[in-house]
N, C-alpha and C positions, 0 to 999 in steps of 0.2 A: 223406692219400693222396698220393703217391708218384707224378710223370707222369715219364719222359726222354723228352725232344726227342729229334725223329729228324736234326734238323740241328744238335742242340749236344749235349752229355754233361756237361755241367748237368740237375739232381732238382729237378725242381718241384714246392712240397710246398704241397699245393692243400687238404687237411684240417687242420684244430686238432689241436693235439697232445692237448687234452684227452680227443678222442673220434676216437685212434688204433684200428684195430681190428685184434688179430691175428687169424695165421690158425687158433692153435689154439682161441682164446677163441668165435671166429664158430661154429666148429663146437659148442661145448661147451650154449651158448643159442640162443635164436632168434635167428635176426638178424631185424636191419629189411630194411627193401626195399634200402636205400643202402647196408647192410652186404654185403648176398649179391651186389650187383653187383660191390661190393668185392672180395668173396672169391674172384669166379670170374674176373677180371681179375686180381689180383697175382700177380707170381710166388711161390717158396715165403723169398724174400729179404722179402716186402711190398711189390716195385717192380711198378706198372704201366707197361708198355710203352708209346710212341706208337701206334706199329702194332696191336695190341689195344684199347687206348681207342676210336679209330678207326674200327675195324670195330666195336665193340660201340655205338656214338654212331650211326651212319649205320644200322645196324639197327634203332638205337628210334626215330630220323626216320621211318622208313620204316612203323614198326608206328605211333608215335603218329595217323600220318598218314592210314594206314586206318581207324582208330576215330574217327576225327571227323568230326562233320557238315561234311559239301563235301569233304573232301580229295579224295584224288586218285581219280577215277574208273577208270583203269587197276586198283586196287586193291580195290577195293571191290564184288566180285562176289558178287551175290545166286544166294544157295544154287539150286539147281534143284527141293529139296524144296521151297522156300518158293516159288518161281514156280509150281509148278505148283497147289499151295495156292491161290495166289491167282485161276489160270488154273478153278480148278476151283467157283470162290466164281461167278465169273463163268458158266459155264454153268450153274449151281444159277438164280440170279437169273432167267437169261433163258430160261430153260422156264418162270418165272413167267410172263414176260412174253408169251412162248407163247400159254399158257392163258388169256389175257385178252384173247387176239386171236381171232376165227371165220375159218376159212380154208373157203371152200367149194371142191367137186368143180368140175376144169375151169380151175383157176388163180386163184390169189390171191396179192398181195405186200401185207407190210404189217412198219411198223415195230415191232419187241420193243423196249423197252424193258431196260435191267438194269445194275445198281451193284452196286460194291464198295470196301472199303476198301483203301487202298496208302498205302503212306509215299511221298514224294517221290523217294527215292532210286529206291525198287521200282517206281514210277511211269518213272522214268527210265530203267531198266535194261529195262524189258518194252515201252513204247511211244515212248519217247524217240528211236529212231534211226529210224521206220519213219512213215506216213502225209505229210500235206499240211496244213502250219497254214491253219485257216478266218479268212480276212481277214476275216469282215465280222462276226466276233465280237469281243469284245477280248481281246487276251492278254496276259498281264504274264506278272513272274514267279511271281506266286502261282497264276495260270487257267491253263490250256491249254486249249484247242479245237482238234480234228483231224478229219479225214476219214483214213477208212482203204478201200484198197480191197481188193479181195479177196485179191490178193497178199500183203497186208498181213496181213490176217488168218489166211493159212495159213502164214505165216512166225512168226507167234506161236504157235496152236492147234494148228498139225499138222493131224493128223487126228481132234482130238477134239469138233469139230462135226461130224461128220461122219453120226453115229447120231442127229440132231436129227428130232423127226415130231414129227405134230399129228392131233389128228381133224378129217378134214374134213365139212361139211355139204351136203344139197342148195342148189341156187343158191334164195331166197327170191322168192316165185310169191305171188299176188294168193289169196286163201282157200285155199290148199295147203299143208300140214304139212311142215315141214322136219323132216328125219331125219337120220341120220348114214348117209356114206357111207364109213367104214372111215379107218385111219390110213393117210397120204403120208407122204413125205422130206420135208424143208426144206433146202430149197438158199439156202445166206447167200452172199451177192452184193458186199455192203458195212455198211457202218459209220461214225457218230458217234462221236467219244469226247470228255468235255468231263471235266476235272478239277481238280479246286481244292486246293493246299497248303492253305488255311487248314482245310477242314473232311476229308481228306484221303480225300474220296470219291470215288471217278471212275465216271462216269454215261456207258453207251451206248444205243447206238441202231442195232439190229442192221434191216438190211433181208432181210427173209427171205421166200421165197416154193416156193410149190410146184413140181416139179417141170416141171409143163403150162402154167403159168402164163405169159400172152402180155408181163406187165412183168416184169424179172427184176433192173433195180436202180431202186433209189430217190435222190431227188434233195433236199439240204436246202439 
């Protein structure tokens, strides 16, 4: 391979001569990976330019850069299908966690539960710039623990907590049958979130409550 300097015209000849590659032969076979770079870099002389090199070098910095674990964050932007993927794992979860709570008639708050899986990166990209680190947990860089508050949470979700209900119950009475007294809203107020790199699970703690409900956030 073939370089000129763009401050001498002096040929810098940076390939073996044994595994010279022309431009007709590249076309004729497959080339390798190191070939077709070759090919679409030379002129039809076989000289690579400085100026070419150059631009083709700081564009694979740039792409090796993106494919790698940690690079650069500027680049490395999680799809929107895939967040919402993950946004949608998350309310699946926590209408379990729902249904394992009894919300009665007249007001109730209580913590849901609910998990999901995320890579670190995806982790970083959906709750990394938003909440409050919880001091009196520990955090490394493998844990995280946060508090989210509701700002937070509609800055994430939108408006897709938004259709969240429960069935609620009569208030429970001394020898009196508790019934159901029709589905409420659920108003989410705040939020937990605690997530670990190593097992790449991140685990909340939705505070949600009824509409009439006289506590309306929770405190951990």
């Amino acid at each position: 391979m073939t370089v000129n300097s763009e401050n001498s015209s002096e040929e810098i000849n940076i390939s073996p001569k044994a595994k010279k590659v022309s431009k007709s032969s590249g076309k004729k076979r497959k080339a390798s990976e190191s070939a077709k770079i070759y090919l679409s870099l030379c002129d039809d002389s076989g000289v690579i330019s400085f100026e070419s090199f150059d631009k083709w070098f700081t564009s694979y910095n740039k792409e090796k850069k993106r494919k790698l674990p940690g690079g650069d964050s500027t680049v490395q932007v999680l799809k929107k299908s895939r967040k919402n993927q993950i946004l949608r794992a998350i309310k699946a979860s926590l209408k379990k966690g729902i249904k394992a709570k009894k919300f009665y008639s007249g007001g109730t708050t209580h913590e849901c539960a609910a998990e999901t899986m995320m890579s670190k990166l995806e982790f970083n990209e959906i709750f990394g710039k938003i909440g409050t680190i919880d001091k009196e947990k520990k955090n490394t860089s493998k844990i995280t623990s946060k508090y989210l508050t509701r700002a937070d949470l509609v800055s994430v979700f939108d408006k897709m907590l938004d259709d969240l209900t429960t069935m609620t119950y009569s208030q429970p009475r001394f020898m009196r049958k508790q019934y159901q007294t029709g589905r409420e809203a659920l108003d989410f107020q705040n939020a937990s979130i605690n997530y670990s790199a190593n097992t790449t699970k991140c685990k909340f703690k939705f505070c949600l409550s009824t509409d009439d409900s006289d506590v309306n956030v929770c405190f951990w």
